[in-house]
N, CA, C, O and CB atoms as a CASP TS submission, in Angstrom:
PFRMAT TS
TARGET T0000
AUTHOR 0000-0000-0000
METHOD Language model
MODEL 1
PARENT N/A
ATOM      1  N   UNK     1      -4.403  38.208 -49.258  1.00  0.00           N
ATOM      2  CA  UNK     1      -3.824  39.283 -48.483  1.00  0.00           C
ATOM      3  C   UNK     1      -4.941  40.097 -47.827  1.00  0.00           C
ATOM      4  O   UNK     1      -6.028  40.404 -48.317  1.00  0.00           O
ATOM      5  CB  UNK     1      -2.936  40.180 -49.372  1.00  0.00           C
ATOM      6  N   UNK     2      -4.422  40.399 -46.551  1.00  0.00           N
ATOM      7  CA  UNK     2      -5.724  41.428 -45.570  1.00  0.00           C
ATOM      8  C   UNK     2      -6.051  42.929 -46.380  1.00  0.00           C
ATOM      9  O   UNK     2      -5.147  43.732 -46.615  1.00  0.00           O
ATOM     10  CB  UNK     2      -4.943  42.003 -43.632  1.00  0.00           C
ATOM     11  N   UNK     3      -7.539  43.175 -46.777  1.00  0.00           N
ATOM     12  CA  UNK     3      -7.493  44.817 -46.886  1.00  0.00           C
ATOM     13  C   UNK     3      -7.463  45.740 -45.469  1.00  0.00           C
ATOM     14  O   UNK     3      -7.789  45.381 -44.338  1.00  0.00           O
ATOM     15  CB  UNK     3      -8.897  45.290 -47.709  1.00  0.00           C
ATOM     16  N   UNK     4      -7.191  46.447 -45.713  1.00  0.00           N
ATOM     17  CA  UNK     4      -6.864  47.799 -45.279  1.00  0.00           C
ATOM     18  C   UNK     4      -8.305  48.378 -44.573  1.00  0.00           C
ATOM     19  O   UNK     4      -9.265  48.269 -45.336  1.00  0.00           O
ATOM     20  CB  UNK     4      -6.308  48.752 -46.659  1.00  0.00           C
ATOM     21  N   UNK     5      -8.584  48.916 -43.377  1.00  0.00           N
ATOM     22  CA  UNK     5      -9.841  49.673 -43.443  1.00  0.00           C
ATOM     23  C   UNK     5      -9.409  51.053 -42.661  1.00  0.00           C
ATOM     24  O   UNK     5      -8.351  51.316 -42.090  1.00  0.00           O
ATOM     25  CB  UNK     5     -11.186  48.800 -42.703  1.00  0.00           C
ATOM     26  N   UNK     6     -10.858  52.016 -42.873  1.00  0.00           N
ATOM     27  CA  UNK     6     -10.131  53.164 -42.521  1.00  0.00           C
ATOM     28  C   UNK     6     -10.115  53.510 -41.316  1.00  0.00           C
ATOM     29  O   UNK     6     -10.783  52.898 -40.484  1.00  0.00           O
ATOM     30  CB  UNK     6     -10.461  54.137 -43.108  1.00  0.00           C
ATOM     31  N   UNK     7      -9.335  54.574 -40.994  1.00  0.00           N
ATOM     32  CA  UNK     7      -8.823  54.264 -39.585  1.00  0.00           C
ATOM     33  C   UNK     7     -10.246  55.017 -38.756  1.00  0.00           C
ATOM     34  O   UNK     7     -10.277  54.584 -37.604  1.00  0.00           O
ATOM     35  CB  UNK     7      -6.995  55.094 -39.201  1.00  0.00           C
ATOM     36  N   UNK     8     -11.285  55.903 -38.997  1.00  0.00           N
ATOM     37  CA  UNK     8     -11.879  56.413 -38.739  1.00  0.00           C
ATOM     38  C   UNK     8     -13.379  56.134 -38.670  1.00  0.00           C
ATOM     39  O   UNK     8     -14.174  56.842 -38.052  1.00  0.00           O
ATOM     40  CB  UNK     8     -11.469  57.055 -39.173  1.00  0.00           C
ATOM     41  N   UNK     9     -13.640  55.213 -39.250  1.00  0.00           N
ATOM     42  CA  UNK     9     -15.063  54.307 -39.644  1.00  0.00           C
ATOM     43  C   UNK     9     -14.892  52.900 -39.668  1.00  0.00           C
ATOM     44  O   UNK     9     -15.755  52.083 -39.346  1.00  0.00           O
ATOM     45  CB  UNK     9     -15.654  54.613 -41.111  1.00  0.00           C
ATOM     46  N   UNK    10     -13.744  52.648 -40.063  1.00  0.00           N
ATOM     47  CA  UNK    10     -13.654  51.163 -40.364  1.00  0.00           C
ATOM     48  C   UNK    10     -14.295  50.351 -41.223  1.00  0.00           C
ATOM     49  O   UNK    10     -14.594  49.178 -41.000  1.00  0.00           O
ATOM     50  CB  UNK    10     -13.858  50.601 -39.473  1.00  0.00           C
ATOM     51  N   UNK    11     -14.561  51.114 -42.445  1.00  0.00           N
ATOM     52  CA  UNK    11     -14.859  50.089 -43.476  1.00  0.00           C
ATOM     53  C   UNK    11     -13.376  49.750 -44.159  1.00  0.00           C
ATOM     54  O   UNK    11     -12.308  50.278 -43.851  1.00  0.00           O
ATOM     55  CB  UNK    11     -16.034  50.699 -44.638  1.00  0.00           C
ATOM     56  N   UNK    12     -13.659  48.466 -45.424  1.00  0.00           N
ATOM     57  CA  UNK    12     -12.349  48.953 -46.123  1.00  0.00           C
ATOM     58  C   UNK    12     -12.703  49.086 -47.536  1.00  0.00           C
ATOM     59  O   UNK    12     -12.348  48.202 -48.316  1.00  0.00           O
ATOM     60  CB  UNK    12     -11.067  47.935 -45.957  1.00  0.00           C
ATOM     61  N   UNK    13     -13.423  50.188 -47.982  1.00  0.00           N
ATOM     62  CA  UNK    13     -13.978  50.849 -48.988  1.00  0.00           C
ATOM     63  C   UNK    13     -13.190  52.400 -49.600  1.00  0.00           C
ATOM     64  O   UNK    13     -13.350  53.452 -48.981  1.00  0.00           O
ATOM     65  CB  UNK    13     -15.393  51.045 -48.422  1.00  0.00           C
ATOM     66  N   UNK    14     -12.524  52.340 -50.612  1.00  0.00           N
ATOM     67  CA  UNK    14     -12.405  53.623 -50.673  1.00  0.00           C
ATOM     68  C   UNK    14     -12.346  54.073 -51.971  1.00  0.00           C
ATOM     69  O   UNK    14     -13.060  53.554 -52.830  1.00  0.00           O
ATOM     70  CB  UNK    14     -11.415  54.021 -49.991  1.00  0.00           C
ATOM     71  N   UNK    15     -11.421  55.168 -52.283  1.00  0.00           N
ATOM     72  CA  UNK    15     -11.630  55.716 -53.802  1.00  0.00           C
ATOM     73  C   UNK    15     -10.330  56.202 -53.787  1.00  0.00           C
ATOM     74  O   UNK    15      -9.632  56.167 -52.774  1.00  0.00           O
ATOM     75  CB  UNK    15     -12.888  56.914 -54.199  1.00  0.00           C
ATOM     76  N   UNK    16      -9.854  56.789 -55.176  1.00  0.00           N
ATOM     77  CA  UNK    16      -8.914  57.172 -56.075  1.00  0.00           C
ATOM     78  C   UNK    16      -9.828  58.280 -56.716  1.00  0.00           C
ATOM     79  O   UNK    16     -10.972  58.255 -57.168  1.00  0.00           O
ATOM     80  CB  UNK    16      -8.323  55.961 -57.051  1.00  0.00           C
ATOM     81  N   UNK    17      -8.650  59.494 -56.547  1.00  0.00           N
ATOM     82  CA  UNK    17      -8.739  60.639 -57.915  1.00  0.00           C
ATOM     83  C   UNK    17      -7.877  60.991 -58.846  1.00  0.00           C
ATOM     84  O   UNK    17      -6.686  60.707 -58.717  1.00  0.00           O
ATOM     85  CB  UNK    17      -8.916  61.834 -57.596  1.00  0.00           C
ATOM     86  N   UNK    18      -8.377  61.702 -59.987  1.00  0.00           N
ATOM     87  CA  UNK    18      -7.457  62.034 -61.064  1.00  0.00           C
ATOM     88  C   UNK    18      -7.588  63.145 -61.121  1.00  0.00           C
ATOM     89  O   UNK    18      -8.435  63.625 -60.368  1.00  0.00           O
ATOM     90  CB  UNK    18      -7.550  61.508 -62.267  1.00  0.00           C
ATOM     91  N   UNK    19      -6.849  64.039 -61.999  1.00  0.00           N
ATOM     92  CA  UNK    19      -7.048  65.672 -62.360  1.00  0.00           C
ATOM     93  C   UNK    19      -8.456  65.606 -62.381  1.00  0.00           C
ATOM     94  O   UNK    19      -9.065  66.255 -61.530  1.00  0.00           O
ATOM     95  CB  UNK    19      -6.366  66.342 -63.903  1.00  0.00           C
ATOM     96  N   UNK    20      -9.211  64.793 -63.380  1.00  0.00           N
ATOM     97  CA  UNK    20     -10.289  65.686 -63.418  1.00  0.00           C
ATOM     98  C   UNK    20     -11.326  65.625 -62.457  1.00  0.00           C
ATOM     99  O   UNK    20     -12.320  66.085 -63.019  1.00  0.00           O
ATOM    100  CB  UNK    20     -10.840  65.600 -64.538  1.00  0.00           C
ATOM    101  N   UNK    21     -11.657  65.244 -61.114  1.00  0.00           N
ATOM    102  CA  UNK    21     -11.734  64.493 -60.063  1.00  0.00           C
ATOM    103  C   UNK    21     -12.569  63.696 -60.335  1.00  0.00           C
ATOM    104  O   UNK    21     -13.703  63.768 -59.862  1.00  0.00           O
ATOM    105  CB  UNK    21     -11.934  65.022 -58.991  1.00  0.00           C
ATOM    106  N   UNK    22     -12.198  62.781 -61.140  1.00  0.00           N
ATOM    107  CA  UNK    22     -12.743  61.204 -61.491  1.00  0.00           C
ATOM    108  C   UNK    22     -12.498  60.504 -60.196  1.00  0.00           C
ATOM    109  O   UNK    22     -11.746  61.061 -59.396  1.00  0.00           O
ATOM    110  CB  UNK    22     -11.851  60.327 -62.838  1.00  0.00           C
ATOM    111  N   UNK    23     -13.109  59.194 -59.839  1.00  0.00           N
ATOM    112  CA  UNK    23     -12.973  58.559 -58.815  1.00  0.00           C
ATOM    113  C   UNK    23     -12.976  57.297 -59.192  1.00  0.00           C
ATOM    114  O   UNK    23     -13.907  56.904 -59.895  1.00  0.00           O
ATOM    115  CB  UNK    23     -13.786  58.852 -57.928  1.00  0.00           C
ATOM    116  N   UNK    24     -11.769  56.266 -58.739  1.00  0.00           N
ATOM    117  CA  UNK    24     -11.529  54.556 -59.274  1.00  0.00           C
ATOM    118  C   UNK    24     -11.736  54.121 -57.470  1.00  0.00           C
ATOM    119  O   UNK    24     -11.321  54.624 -56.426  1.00  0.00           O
ATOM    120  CB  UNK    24      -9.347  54.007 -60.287  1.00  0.00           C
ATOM    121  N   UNK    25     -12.628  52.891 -57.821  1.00  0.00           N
ATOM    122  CA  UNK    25     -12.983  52.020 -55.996  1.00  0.00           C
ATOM    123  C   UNK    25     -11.576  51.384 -55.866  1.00  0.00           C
ATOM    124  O   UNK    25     -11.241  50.565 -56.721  1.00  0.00           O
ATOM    125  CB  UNK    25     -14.557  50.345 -55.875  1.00  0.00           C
ATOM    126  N   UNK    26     -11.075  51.572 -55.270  1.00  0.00           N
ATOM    127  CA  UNK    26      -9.616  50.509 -54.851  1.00  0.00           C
ATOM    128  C   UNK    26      -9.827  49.934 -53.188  1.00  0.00           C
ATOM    129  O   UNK    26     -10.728  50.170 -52.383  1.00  0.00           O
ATOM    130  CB  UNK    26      -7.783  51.682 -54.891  1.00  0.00           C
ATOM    131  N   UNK    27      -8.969  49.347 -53.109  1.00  0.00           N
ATOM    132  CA  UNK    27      -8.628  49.162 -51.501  1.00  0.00           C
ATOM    133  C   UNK    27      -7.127  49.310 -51.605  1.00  0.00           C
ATOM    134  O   UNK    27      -6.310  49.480 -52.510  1.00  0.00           O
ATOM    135  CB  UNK    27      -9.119  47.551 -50.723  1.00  0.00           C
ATOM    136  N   UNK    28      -7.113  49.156 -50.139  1.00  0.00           N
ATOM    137  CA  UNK    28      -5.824  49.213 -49.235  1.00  0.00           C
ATOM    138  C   UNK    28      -5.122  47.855 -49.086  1.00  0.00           C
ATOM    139  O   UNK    28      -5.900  47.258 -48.342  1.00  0.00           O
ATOM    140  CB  UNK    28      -6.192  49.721 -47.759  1.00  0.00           C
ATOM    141  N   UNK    29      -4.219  47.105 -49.326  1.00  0.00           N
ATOM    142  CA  UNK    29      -4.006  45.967 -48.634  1.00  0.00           C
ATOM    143  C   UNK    29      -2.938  46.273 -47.386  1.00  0.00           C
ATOM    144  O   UNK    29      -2.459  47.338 -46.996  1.00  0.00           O
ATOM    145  CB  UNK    29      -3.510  44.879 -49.662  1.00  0.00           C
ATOM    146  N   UNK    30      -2.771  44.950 -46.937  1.00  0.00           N
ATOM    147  CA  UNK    30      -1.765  45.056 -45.756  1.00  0.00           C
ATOM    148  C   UNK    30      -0.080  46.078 -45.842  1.00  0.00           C
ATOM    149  O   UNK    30       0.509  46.953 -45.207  1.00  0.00           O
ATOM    150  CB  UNK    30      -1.395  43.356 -45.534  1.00  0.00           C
ATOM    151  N   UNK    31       0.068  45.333 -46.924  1.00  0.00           N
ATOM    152  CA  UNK    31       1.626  46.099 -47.387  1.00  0.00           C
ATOM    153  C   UNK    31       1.348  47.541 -47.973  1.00  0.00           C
ATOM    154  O   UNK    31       2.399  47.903 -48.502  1.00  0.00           O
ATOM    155  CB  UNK    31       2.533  45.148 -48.767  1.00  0.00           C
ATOM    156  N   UNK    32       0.389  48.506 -48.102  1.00  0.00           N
ATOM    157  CA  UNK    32       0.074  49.595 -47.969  1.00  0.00           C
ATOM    158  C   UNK    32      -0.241  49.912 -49.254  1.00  0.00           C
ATOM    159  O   UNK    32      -0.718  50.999 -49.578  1.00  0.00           O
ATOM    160  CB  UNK    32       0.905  50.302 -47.340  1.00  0.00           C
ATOM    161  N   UNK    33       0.088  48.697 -50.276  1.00  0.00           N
ATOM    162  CA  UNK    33      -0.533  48.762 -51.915  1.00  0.00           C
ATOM    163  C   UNK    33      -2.008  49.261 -52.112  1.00  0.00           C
ATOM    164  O   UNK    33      -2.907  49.045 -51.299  1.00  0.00           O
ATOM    165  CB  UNK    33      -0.557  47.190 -52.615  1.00  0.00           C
ATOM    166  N   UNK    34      -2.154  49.963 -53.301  1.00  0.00           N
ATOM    167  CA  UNK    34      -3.543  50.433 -53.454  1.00  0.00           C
ATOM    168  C   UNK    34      -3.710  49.461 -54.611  1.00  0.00           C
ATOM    169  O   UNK    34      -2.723  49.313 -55.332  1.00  0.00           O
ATOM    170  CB  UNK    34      -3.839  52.149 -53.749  1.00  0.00           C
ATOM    171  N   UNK    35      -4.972  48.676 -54.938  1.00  0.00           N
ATOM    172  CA  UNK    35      -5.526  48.061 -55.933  1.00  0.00           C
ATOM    173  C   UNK    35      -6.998  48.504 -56.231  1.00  0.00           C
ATOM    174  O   UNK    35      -7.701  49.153 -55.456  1.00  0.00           O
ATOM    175  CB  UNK    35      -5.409  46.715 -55.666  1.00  0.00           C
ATOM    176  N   UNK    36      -7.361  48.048 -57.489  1.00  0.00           N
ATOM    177  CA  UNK    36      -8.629  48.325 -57.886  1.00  0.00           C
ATOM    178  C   UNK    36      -9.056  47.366 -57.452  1.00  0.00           C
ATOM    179  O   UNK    36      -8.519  46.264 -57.340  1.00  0.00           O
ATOM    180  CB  UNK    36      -8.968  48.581 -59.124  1.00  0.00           C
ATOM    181  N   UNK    37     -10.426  47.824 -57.067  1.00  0.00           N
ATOM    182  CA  UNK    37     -12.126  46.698 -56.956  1.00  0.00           C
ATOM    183  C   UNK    37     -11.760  45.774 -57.956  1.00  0.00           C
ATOM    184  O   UNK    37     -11.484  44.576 -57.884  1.00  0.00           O
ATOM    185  CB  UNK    37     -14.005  47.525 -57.507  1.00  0.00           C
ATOM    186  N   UNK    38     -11.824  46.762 -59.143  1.00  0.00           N
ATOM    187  CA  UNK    38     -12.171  45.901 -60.963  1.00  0.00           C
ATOM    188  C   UNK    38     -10.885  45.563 -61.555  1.00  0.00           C
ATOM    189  O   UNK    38     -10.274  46.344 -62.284  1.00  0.00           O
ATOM    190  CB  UNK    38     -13.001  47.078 -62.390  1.00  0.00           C
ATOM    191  N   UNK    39     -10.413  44.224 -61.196  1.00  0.00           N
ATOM    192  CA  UNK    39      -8.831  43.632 -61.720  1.00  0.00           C
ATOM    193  C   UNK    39      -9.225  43.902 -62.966  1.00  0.00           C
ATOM    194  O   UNK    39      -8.670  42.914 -63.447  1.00  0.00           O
ATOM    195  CB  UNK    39      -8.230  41.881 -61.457  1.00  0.00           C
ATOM    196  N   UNK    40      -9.794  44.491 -64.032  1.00  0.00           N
ATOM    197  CA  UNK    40      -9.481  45.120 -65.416  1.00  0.00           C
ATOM    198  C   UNK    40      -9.402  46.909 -65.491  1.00  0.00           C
ATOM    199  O   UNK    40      -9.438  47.616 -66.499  1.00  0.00           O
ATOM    200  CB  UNK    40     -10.762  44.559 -66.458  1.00  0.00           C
ATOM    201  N   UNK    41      -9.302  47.252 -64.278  1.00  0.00           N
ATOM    202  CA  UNK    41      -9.567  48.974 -63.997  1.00  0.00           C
ATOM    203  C   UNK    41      -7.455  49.579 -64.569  1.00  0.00           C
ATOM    204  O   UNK    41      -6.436  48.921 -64.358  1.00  0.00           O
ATOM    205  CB  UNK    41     -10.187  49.366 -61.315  1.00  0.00           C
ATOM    206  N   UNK    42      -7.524  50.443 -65.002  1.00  0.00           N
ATOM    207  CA  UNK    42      -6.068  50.956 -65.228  1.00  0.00           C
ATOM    208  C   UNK    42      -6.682  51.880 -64.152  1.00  0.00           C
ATOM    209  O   UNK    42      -7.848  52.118 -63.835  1.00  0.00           O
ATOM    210  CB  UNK    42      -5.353  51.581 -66.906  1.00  0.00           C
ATOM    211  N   UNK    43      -4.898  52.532 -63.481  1.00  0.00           N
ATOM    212  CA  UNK    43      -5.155  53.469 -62.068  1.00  0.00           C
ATOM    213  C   UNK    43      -4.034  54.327 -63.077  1.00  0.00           C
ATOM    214  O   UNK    43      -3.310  55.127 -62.486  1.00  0.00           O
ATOM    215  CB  UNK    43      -4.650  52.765 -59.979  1.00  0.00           C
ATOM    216  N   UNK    44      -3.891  54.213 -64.341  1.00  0.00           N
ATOM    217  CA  UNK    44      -3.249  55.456 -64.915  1.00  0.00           C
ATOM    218  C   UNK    44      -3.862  56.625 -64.398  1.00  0.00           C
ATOM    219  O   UNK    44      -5.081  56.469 -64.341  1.00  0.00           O
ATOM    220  CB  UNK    44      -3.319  55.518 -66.402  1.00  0.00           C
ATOM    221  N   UNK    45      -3.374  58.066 -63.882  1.00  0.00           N
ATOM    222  CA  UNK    45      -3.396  59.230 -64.288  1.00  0.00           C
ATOM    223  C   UNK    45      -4.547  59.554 -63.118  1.00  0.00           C
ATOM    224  O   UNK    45      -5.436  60.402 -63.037  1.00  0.00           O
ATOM    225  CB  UNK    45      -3.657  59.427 -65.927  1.00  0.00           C
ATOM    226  N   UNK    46      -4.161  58.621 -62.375  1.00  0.00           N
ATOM    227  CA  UNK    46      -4.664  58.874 -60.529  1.00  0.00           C
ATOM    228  C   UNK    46      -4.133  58.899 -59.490  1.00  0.00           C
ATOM    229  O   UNK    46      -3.566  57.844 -59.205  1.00  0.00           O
ATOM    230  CB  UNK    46      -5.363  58.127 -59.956  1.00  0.00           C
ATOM    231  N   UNK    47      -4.063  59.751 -58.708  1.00  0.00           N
ATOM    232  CA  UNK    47      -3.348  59.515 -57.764  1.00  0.00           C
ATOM    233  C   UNK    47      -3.282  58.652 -56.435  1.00  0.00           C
ATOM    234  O   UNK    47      -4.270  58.619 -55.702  1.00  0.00           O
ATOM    235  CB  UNK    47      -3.270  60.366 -57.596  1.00  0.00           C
ATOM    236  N   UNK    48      -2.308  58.062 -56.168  1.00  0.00           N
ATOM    237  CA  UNK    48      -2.783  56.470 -55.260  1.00  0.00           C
ATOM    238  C   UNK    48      -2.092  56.945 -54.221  1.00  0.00           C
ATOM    239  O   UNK    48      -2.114  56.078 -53.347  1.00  0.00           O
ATOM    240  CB  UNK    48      -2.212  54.656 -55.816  1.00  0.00           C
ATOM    241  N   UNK    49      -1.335  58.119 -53.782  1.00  0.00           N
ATOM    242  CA  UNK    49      -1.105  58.869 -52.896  1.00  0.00           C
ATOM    243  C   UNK    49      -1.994  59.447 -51.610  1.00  0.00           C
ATOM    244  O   UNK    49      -1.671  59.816 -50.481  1.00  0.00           O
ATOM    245  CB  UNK    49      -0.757  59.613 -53.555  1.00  0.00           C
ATOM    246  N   UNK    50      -3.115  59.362 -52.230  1.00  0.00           N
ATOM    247  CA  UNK    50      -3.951  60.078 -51.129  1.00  0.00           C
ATOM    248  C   UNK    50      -5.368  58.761 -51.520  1.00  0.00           C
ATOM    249  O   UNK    50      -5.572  58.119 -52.551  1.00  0.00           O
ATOM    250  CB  UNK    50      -4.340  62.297 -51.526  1.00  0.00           C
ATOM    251  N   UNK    51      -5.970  58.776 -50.450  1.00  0.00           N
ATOM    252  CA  UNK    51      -7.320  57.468 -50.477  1.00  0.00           C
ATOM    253  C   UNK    51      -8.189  58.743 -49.556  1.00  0.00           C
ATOM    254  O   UNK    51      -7.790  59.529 -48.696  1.00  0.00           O
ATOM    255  CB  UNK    51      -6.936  55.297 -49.325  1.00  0.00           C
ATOM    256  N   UNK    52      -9.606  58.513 -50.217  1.00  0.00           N
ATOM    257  CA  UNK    52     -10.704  59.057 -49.829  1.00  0.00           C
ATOM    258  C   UNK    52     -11.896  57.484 -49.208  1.00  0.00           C
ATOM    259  O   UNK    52     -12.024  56.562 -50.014  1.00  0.00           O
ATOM    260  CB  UNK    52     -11.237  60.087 -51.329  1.00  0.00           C
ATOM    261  N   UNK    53     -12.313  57.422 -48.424  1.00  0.00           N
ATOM    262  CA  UNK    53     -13.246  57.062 -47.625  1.00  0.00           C
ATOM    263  C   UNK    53     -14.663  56.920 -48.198  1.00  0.00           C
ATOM    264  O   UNK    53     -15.251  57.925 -48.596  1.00  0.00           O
ATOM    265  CB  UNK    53     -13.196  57.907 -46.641  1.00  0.00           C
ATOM    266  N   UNK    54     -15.237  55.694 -48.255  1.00  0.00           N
ATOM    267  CA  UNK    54     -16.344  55.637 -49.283  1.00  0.00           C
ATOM    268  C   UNK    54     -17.671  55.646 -48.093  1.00  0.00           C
ATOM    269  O   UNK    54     -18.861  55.497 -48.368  1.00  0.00           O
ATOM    270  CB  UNK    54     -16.220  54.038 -50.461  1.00  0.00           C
ATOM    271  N   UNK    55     -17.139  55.843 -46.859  1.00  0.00           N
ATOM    272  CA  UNK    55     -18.033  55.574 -45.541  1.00  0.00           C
ATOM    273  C   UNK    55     -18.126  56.996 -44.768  1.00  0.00           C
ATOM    274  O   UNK    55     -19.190  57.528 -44.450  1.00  0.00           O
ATOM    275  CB  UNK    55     -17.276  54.323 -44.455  1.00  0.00           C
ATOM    276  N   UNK    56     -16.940  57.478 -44.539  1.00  0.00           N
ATOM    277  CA  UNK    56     -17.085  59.122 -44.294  1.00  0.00           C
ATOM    278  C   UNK    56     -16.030  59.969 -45.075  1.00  0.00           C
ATOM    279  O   UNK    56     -15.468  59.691 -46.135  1.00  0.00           O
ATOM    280  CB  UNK    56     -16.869  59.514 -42.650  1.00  0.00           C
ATOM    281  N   UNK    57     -15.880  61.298 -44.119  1.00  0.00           N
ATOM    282  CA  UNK    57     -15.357  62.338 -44.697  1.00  0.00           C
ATOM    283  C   UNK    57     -13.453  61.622 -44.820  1.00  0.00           C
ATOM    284  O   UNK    57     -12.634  62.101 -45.605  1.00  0.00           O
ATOM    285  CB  UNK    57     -15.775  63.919 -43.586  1.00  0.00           C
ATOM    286  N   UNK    58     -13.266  60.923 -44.247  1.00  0.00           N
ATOM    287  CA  UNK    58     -11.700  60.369 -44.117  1.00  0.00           C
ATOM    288  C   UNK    58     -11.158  60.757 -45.501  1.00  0.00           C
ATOM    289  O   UNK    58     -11.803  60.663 -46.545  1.00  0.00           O
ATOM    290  CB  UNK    58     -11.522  58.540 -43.824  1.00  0.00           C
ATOM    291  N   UNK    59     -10.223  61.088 -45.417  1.00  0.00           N
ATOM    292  CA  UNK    59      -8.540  60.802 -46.596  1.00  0.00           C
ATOM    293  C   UNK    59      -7.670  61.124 -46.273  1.00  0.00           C
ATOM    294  O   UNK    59      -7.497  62.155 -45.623  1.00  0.00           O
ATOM    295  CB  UNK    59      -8.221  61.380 -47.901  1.00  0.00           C
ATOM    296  N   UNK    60      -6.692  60.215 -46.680  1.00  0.00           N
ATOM    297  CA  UNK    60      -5.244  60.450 -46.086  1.00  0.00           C
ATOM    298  C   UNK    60      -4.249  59.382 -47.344  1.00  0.00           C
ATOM    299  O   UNK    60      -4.622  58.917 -48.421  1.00  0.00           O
ATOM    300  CB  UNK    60      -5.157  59.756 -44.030  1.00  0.00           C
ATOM    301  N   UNK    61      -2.977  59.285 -46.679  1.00  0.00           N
ATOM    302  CA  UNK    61      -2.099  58.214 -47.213  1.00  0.00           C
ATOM    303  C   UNK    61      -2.870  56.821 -46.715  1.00  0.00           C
ATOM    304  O   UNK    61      -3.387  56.605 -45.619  1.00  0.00           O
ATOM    305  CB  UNK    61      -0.437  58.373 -46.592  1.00  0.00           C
ATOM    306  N   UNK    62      -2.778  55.947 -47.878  1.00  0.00           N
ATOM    307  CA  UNK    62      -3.031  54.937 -47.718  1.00  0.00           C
ATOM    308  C   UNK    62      -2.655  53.786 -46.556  1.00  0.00           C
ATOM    309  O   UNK    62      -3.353  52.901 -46.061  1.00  0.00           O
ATOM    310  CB  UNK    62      -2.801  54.779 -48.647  1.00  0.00           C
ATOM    311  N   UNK    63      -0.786  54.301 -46.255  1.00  0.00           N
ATOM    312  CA  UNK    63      -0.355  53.824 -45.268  1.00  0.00           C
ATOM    313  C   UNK    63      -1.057  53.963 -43.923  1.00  0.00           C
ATOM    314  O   UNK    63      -0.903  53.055 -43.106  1.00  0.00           O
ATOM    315  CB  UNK    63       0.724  54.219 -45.274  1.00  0.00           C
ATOM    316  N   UNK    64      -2.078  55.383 -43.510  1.00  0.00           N
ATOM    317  CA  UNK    64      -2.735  55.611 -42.589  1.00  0.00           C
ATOM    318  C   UNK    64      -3.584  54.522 -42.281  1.00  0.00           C
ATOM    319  O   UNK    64      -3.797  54.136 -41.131  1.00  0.00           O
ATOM    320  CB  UNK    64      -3.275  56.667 -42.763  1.00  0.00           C
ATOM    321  N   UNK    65      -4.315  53.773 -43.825  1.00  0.00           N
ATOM    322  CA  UNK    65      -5.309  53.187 -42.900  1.00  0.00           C
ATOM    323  C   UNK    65      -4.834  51.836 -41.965  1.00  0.00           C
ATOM    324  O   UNK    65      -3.658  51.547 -41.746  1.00  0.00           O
ATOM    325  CB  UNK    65      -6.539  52.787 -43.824  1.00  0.00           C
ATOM    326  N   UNK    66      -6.262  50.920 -41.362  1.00  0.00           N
ATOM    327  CA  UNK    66      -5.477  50.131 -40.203  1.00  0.00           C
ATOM    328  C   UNK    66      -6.038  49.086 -40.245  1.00  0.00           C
ATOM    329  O   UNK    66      -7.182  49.126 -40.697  1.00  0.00           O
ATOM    330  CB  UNK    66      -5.452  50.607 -38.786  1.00  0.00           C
ATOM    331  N   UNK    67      -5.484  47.723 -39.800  1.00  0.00           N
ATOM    332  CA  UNK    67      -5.910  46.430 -39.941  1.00  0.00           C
ATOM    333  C   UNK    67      -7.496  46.280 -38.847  1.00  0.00           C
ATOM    334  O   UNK    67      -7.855  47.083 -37.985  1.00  0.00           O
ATOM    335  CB  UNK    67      -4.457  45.375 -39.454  1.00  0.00           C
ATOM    336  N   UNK    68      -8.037  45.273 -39.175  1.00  0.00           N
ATOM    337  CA  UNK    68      -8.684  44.559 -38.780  1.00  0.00           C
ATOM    338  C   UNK    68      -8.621  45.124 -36.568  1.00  0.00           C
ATOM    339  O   UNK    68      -9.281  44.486 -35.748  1.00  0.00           O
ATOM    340  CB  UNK    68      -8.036  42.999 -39.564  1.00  0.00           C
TER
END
């Protein structure tokens, strides 16, 4: 499946936060799913609502970012 890049830089690199502003690497895929980098990562008790930009200042809904 295609990742996701951001709509503003165009990498497709980003991050996840939690309360305590911990940060998990995920991407974006096509269907607007957030996954982890690390297929053993739990995304418990983060929010996959909002994606931060591992290239610039970008975050938004995940749905924002944009294909290829």
């Amino acid at each position: 499946m295609r990742k996701m890049l951001c709509p503003q830089c165009k990498i497709g690199a980003f991050y996840v936060k939690n309360a305590d502003e911990e940060r998990l690497l995920v991407y974006v895929m096509a269907d607007g799913e957030v996954i982890t980098k690390d297929p053993e990562a739990s995304t418990d008790g983060f929010d996959l609502s909002e994606v931060w930009c591992l290239g610039c200042s970008w975050h938004g809904s995940p749905k924002r970012a944009v294909k290829h």
